[in-house]
VEXPALO-241802 format. One record per residue (C-alpha): x, y, z. Coordinates in steps of 0.05 Angstrom, whole numbers, padded with zeros to 5 digits, always signed. Layout:
BEGIN
XYZ ...
! end
This chain:
BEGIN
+01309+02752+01777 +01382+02759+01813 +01438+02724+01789 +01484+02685+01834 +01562+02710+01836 +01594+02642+01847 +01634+02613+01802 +01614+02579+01741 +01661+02522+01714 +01668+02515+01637 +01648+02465+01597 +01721+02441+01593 +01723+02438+01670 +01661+02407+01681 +01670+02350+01622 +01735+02331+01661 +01693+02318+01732 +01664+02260+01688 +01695+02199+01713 +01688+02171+01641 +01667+02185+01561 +01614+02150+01567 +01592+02193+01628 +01607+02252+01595 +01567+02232+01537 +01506+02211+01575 +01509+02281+01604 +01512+02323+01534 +01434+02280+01528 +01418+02311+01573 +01413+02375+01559 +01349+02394+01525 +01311+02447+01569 +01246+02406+01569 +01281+02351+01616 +01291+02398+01669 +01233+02422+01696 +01259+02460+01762 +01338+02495+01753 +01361+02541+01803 +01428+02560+01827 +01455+02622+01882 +01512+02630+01910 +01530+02565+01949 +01499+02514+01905 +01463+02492+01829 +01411+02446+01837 +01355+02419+01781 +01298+02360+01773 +01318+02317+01712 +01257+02277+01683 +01285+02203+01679 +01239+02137+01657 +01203+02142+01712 +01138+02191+01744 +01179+02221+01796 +01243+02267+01761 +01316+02251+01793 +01334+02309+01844 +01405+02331+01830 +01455+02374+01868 +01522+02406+01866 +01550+02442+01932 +01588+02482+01888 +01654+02504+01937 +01678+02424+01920 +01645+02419+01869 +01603+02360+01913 +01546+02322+01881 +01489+02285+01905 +01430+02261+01848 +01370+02206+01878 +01389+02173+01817 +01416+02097+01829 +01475+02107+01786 +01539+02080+01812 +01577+02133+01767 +01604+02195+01812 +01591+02250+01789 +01531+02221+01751 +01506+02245+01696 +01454+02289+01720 +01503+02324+01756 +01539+02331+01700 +01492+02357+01661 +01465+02407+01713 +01529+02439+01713 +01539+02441+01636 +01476+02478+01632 +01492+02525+01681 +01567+02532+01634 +01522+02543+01571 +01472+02596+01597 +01464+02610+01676 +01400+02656+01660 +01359+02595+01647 +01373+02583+01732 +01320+02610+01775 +01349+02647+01838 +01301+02646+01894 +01306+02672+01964 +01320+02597+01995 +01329+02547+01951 +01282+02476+01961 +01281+02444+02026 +01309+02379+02000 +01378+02425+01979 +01372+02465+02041 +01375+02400+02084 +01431+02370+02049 +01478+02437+02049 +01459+02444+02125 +01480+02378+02135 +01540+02390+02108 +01563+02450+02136 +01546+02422+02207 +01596+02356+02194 +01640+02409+02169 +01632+02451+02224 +01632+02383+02286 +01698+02364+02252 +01726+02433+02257 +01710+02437+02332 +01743+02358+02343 +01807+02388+02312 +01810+02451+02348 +01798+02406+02420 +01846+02355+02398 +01904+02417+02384 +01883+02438+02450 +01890+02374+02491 +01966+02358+02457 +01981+02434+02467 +01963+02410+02548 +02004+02356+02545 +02064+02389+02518 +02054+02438+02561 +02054+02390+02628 +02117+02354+02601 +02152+02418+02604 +02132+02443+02675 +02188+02432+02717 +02178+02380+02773 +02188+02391+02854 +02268+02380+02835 +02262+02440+02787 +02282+02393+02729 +02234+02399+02676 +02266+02329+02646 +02247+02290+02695 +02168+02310+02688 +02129+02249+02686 +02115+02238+02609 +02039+02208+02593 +02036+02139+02585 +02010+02125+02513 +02014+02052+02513 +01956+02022+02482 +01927+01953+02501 +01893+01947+02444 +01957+01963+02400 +02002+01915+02436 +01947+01865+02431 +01955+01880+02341 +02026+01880+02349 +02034+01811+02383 +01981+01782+02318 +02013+01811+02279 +02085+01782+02296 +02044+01714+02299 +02034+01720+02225 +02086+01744+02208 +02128+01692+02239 +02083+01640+02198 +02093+01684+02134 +02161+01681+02141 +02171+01607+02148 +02119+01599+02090 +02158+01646+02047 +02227+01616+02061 +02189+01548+02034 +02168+01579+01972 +02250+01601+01956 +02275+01530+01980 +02226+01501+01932 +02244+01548+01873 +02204+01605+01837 +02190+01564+01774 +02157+01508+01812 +02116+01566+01853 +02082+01599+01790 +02061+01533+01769 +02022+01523+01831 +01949+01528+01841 +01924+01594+01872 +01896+01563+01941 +01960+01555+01968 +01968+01638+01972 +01892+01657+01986 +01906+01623+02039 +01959+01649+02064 +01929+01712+02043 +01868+01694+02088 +01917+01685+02144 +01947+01753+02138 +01880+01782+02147 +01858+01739+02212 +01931+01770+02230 +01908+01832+02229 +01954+01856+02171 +01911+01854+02117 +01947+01894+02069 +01989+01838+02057 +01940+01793+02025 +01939+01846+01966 +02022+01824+01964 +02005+01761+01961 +01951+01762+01911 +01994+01803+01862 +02050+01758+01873 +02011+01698+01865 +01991+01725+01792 +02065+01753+01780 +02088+01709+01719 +02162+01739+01714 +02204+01706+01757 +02258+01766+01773 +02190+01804+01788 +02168+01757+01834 +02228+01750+01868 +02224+01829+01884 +02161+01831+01921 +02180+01764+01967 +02240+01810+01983 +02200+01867+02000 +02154+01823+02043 +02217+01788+02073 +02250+01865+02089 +02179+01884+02118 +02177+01820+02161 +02254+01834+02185 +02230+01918+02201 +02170+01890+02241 +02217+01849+02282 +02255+01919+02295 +02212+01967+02299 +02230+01990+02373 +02285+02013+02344 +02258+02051+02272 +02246+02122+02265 +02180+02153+02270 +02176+02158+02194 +02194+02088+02178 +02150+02061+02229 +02096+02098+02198 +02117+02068+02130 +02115+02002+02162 +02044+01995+02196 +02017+02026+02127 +02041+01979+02084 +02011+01921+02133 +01949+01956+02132 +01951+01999+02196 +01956+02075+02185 +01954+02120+02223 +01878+02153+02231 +01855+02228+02205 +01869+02257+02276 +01941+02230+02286 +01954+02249+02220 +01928+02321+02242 +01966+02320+02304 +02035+02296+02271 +02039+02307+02197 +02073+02373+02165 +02035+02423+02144 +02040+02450+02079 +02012+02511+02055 +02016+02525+01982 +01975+02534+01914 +01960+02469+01898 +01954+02442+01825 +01916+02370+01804 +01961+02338+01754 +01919+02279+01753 +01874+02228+01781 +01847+02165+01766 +01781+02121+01799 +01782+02056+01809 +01724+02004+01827 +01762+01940+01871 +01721+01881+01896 +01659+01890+01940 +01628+01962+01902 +01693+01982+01943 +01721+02053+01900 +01783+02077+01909 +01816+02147+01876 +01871+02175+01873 +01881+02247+01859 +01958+02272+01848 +01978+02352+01867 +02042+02390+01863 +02053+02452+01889 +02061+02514+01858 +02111+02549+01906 +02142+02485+01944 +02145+02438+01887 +02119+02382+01928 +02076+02320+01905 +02020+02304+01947 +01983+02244+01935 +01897+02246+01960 +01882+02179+01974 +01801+02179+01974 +01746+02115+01983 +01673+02108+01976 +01623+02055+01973 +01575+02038+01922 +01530+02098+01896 +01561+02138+01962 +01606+02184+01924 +01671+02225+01945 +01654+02295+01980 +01701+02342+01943 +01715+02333+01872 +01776+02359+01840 +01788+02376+01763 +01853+02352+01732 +01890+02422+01712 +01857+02471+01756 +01891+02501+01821 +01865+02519+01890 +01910+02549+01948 +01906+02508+02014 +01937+02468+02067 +01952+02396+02063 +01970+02362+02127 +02014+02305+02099 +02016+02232+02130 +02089+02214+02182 +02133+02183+02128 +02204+02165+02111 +02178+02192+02045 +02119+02240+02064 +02075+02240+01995 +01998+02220+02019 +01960+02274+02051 +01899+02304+02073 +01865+02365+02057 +01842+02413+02106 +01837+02478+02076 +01820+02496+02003 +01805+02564+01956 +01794+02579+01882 +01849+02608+01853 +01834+02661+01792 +01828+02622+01734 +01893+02667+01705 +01942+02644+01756 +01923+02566+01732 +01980+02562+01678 +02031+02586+01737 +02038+02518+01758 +02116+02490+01784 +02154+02480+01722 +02172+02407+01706 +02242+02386+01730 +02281+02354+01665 +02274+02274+01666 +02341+02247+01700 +02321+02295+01765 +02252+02267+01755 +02271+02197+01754 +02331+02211+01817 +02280+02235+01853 +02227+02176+01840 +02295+02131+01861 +02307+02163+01922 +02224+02168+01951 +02224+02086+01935 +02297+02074+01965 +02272+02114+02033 +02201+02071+02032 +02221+02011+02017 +02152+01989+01996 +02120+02048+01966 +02081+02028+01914 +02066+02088+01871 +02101+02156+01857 +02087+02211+01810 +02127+02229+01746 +02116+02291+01705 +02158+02289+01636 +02152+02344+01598 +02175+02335+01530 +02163+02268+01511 +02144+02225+01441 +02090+02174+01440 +02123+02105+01397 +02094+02036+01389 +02139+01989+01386 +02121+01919+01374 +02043+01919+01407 +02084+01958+01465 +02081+02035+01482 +02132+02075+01500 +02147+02147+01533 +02211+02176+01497 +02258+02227+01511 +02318+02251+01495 +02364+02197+01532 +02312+02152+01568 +02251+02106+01548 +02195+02089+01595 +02145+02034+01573 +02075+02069+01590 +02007+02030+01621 +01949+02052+01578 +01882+02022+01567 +01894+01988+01488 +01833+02017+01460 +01864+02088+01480 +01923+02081+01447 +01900+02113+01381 +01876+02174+01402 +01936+02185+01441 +01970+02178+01378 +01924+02220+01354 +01935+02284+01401 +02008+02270+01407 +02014+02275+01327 +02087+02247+01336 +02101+02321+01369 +02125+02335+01429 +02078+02318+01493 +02074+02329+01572 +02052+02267+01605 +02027+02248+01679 +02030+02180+01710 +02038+02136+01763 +02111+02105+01760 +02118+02037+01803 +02191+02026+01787 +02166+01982+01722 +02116+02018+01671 +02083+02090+01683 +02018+02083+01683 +01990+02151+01641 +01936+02190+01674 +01950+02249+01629 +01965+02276+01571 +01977+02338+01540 +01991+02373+01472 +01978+02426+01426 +01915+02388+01400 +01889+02375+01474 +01888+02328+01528 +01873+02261+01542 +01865+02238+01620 +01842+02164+01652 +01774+02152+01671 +01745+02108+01714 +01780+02031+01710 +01732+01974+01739 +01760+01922+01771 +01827+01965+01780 +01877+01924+01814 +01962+01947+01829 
! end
């Protein structure tokens, strides 16, 4: 029997792909050998046949350059726990993996599969640089006057866009008046009111074609502190004042703008505009969410090695469907992100990605001190005026409670922290009143902790149902 050469992940690693303890768990029960009757692995993927409750055993598979999963289980969990637990088998002892020539026809069809989606959207990107390389090249050519200037540009106007734009001015104009209402009628009477009043606005913002907006409107409807409130009206009133402008925003800000209504830009503008970045990317955190209609949203957080950027990977699935790359919170890979147009460019896509040797992990951008951390956070939400999230990495920190309420403190500042109650003692625990290094998502309130990490180990989120901003 030959043994495959690709990487195997340790236990560590593959415990944090679970997207909760009680996933990781249900994986570690899994792990007697007489509930796997078929385990094989070479070089491009790990696959097994877990015996569940029923005749026919779950078929479970792990494209192993993500890692990716797929399991015929019905679990809603990704990665399930059969995934899980194929790949903390293969951590504990890969000689108990078969190696065959081919591996089964059901993996075979599934890693073909992939590689040829891989391979179509490779071949759309190359033919889209090609067509804008035309077209740059055609506005350039000089014209019978010998002026290249006055080369007839392409007309990009898009029906279909001016035909958004005008419903979404329509609601807008509506939201506006509505909002204006709300002010002239005071905030204390407005968080009295019933609810219907702002679904339905929040309906209308949808039939306007700005749906994003009916998540403001939600949030605000809940919003209990007054000051609070009156924030996000503002931000809604600014966005509604930037729409009415936008001939006359950058490209960045415009960007910024048909995002936060719920109109960004798609994967192959992003390809064709954003920057570029190539660095060694590291995953300071992540965190799954499960919204309203099976709908699951993640959000995986990067920095960069060499540049010292923050990248956020803004990911959704349906259901059982799954995400197809997973990422482990700690570990590096050298890439390319292609970030989204922005006054503040943070979300991106990924386009290229390799291991990096597991000794070059700890090299990761050192941690700025906390008052360039926090100037930094200040200036990404002054330039995007309605960014919701952005990363802070404190190093140094002590965990207090302080009346029910926990805090992040450093030398000179105090940040109260979002963290699911029941998790509070253990991160008392590992913090030990000693110095820690947190993650989070800051949203100009609380910091919501993602990660944690000490000298007696690290806590990170898991999956939140019902997850809402």
């Amino acid at each position: 029997m030959t043994t495959a050469t690709a990487t195997v992940l340790t236990t560590e690693a593959v415990l944090a792909l679970a997207p909760d303890d009680a996933s990781a768990k249900a994986a570690r029960g899994l792990l007697a050998p007489a509930k796997w009757p078929t385990l094989g692995h070479d070089t491009a993927a790990a696959w097994g046949e877990c015996q569940g409750s029923g005749s026919k055993p779950y078929q479970t598979q792990v494209d192993l350059s993500g890692p990716v999963f797929k399991c015929s289980c019905p679990s809603r969990k990704f990665p399930c726990k059969h995934g899980l637990a194929l790949l903390l088998l293969r951590a504990q002892d890969t000689s108990r993996f078969t190696t065959p020539a081919e591996p089964p026809e059901w993996v075979r069809a599934w890693l073909e599969g992939r590689r040829e989606r891989a391979e179509k959207q490779e071949q759309k990107q190359q033919k889209q640089q090609k067509q804008q390389d035309a077209v740059l090249v055609a506005a350039s050519a000089p014209t019978a006057s010998g002026d290249p200037a006055a080369a007839p540009i392409p007309d990009t106007t898009n029906a279909r866009q001016d035909k958004r734009w005008q419903r979404i001015d329509a609601g807008l104009e509506e939201l506006a008046r509505w909002l204006a209402d709300r002010v002239r009628r005071g905030l204390a009477v407005q968080t009295r009111e019933s609810a219907g009043e702002w679904q339905t606005m929040a309906a209308r913002m949808v039939d306007a074609q700005a749906g994003a907006l009916a998540g403001w409107l939600n949030a605000a409807a809940a919003e209990s502190d007054s000051a609070a409130l009156l924030a996000r009206l503002g931000r809604l009133q600014l966005l509604i004042e930037a729409v009415q402008r936008r001939a006359t925003l950058d490209a960045g800000v415009l960007a910024d703008v048909r995002a936060t209504l719920g109109w960004p830009l798609d994967r192959d503008e992003v390809l064709a505009r954003g920057e570029a970045v190539d660095d060694v990317w590291r995953v300071d955190g992540q965190i799954v969410e499960e919204r309203e209609q099976r709908l699951v949203e993640r959000r995986v957080w990067l920095s960069g090695r060499r540049s010292g950027r923050r990248a956020l990977l803004l990911d959704f699935s349906h259901g059982t469907t799954g995400f197809e790359t997973s990422w482990i919170t700690g570990q590096a890979r050298a890439g390319r992100l292609v970030f989204f147009p922005s006054a503040t460019p943070l979300r991106a896509l990924s386009v290229q990605r390799e291991a990096v040797p597991d000794s070059s992990d700890g090299e990761a951008h050192v941690p700025a001190g906390w008052d360039d951390e926090l100037d930094r956070a200040a200036a990404a939400m002054a330039a995007h005026a309605w960014l919701p999230l952005w990363p802070l990495r404190l190093a140094g920190a002590t965990i207090r409670v302080v009346e029910d309420d926990v805090w992040a403190c450093g030398d000179v500042h105090a940040l109260p922290l979002n963290v699911p109650v029941e998790q509070v003692p253990t991160l008392l625990a590992l913090a030990g009143g000693g110095l820690v290094d947190l993650h989070g998502e800051w949203d100009g309130r609380t910091l919501r902790l993602l990660t944690l990490r000490s000298n007696e180990g690290v806590w990170q989120i898991g999956r939140i149902e019902g997850g809402a901003r």
